[in-house]
Rosetta silent file (secondary structure, phi, psi, omega in degrees, C-alpha in Angstrom):
SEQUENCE: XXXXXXXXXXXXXXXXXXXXXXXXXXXXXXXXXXXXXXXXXXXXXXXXXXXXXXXXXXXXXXXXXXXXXXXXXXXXXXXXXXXXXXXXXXXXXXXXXXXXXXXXXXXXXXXX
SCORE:     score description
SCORE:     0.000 S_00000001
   1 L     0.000  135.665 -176.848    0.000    0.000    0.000 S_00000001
   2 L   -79.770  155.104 -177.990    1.304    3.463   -1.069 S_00000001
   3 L   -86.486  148.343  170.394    1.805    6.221    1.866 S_00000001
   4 L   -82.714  -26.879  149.732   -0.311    9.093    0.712 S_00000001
   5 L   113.746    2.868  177.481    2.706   11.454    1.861 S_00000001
   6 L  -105.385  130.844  158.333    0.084   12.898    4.962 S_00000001
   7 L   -85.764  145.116 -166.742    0.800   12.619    8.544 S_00000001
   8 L  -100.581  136.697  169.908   -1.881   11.575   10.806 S_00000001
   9 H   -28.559  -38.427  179.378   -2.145   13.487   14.283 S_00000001
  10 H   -78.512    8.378  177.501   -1.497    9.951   16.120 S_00000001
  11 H  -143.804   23.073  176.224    1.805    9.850   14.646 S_00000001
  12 L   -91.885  178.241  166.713    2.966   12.929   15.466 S_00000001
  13 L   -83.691  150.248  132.040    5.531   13.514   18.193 S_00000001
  14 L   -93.955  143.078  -10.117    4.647   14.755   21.334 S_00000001
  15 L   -65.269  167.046 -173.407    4.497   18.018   21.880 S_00000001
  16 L   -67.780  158.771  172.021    5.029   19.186   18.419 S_00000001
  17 L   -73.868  149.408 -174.891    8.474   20.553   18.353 S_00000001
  18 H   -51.612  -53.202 -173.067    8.088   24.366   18.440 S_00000001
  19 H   -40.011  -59.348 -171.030    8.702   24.988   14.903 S_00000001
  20 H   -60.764  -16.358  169.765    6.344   23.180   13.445 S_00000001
  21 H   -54.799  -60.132 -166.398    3.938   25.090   15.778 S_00000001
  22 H   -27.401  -71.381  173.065    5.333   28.343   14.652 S_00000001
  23 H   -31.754  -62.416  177.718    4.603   27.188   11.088 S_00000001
  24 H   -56.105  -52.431  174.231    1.005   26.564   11.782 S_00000001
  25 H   -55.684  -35.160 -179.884    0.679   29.222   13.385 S_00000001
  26 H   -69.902  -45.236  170.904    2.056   31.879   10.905 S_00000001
  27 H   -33.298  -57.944 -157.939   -0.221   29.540    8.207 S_00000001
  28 H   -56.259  -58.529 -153.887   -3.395   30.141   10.233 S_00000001
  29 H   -44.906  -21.727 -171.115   -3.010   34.174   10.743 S_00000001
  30 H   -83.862  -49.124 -156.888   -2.399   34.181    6.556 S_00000001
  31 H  -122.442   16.802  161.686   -4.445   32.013    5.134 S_00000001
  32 L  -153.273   75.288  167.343   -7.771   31.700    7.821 S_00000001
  33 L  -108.297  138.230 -172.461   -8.120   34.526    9.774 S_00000001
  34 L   -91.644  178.446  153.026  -10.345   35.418   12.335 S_00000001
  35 E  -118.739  168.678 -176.926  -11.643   37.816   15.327 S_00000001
  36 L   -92.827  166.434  172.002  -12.109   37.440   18.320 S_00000001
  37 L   -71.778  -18.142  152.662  -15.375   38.750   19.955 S_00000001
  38 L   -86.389   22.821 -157.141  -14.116   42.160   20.275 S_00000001
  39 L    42.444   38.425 -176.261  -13.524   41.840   17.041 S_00000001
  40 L   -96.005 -155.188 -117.109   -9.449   42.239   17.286 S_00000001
  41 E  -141.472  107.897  174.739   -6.953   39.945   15.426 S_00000001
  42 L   -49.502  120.477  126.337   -6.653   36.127   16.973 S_00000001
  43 L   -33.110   35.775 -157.442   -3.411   35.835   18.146 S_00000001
  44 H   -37.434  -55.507 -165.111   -1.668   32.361   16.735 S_00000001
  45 H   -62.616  -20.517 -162.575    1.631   32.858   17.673 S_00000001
  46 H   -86.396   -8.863 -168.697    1.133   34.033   21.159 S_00000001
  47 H   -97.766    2.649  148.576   -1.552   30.704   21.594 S_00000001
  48 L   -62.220  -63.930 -149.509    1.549   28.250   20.350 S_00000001
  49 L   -72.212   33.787  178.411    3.574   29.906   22.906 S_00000001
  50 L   136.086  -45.950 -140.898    1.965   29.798   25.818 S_00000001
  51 L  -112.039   52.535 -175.648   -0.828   32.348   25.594 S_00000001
  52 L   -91.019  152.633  149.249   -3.896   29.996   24.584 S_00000001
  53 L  -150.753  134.815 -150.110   -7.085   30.906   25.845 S_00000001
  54 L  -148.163   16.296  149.422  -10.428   29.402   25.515 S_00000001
  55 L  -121.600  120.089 -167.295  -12.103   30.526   28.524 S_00000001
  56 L   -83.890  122.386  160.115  -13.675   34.019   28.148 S_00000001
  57 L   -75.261  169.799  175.555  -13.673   36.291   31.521 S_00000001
  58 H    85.340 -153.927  160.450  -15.861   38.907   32.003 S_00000001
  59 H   -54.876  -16.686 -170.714  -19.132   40.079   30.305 S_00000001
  60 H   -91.170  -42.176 -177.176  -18.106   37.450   27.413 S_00000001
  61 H   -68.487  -40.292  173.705  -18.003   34.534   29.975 S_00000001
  62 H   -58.220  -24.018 -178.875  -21.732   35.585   31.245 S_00000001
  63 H   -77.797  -41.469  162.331  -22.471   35.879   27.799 S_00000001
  64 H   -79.989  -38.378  169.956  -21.566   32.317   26.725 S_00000001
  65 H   -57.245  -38.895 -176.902  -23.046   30.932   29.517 S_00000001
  66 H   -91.732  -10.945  153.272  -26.280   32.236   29.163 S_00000001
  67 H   -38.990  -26.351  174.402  -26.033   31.508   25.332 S_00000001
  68 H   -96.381  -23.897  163.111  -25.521   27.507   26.326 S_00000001
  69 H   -63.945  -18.345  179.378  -28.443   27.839   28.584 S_00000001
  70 H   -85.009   -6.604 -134.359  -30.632   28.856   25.729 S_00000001
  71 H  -124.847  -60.565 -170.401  -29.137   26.387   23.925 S_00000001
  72 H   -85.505   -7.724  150.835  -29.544   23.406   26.222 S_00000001
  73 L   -66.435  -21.358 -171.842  -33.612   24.735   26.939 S_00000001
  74 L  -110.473    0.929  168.262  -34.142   24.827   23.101 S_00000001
  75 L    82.426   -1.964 -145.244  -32.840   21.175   22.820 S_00000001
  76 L   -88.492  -21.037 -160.472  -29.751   22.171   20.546 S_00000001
  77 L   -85.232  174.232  138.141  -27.868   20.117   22.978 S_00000001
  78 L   -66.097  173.551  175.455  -27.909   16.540   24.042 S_00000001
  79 L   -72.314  -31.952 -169.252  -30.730   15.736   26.960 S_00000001
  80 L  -127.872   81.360 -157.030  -27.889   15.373   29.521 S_00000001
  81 L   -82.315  163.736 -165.629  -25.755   17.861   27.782 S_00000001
  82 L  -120.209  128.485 -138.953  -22.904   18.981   30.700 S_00000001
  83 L   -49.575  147.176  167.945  -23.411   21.641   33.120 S_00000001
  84 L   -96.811   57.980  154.841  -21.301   24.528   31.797 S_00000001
  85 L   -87.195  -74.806 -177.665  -19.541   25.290   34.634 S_00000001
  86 H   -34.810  -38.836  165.259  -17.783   21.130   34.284 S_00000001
  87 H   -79.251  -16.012  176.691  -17.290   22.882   30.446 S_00000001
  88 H   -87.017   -5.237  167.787  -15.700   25.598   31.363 S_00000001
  89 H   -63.762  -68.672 -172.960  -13.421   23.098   33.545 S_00000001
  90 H   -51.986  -21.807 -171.535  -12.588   21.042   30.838 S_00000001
  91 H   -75.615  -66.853 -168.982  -11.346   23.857   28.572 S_00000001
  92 H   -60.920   -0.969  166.930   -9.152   25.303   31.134 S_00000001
  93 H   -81.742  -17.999  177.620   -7.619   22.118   31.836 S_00000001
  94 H   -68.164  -39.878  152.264   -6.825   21.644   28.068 S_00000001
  95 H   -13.937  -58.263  166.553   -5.567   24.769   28.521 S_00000001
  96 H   -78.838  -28.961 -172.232   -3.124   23.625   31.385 S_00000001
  97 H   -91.082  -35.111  165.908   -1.979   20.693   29.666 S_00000001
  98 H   -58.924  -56.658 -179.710   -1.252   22.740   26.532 S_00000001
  99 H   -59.775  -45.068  176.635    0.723   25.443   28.260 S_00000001
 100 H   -30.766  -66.988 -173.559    2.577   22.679   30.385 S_00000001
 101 H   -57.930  -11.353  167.992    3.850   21.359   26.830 S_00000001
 102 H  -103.218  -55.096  175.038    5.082   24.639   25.841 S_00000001
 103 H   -62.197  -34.751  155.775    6.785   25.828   29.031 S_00000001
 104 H  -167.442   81.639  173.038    8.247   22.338   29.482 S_00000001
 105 L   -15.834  -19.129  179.467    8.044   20.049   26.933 S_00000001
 106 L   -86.409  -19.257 -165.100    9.697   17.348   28.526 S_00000001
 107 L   -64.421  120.595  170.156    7.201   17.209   31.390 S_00000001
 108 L   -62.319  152.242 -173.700    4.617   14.258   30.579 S_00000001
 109 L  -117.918  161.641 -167.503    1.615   15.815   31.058 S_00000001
 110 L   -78.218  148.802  142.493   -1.555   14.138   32.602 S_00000001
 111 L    78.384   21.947  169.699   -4.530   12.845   30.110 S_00000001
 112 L  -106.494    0.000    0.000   -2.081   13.644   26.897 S_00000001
């Protein structure tokens, strides 16, 4: 069977070696870029290096929350769809395990 020449996520190393972040990242900001909700300029490189964030503070975090309660009253959800406070847990631990892998890659990290 011929290799198709693509690597599959399960065969990459872990953590990606920085470069190849870098690379993605400078890819993203060029060729799919977004805003943010205050509409400024996503940040790739600083969320390789350290500076991800996926839990909103403020007026934005009251704002997604009550946006997933209308959400899980309107059915858009599953029936035992999960409270979001336990979602906003899970993000920031991806969160933790991602910076851990940038600040020190060698460290195994739990759950990777």
């Amino acid at each position: 069977m011929m290799s198709s020449g693509w690597t599959t996520p399960a065969s990459l190393p872990r953590p990606l070696p920085t470069a190849i972040s870098q690379v993605v990242a400078r890819h993203k900001s060029m060729s799919f870029v977004e805003k943010a909700a205050d509409r400024a300029s996503i940040d790739y490189a600083a969320a390789v290096n350290g500076g991800l964030r996926l839990v909103p503070a403020g007026n934005a975090l009251k704002a997604l929350e009550e946006d997933y309660a209308r959400m899980v009253e309107e059915g858009l959800l599953l029936e035992d769809a999960e409270p979001f406070e336990a979602l906003m847990a899970r993000y920031a631990d991806i969160v933790e395990r991602a910076t851990a892998r940038v600040t020190n890659p060698t460290r195994e990290v739990r759950g990777a």
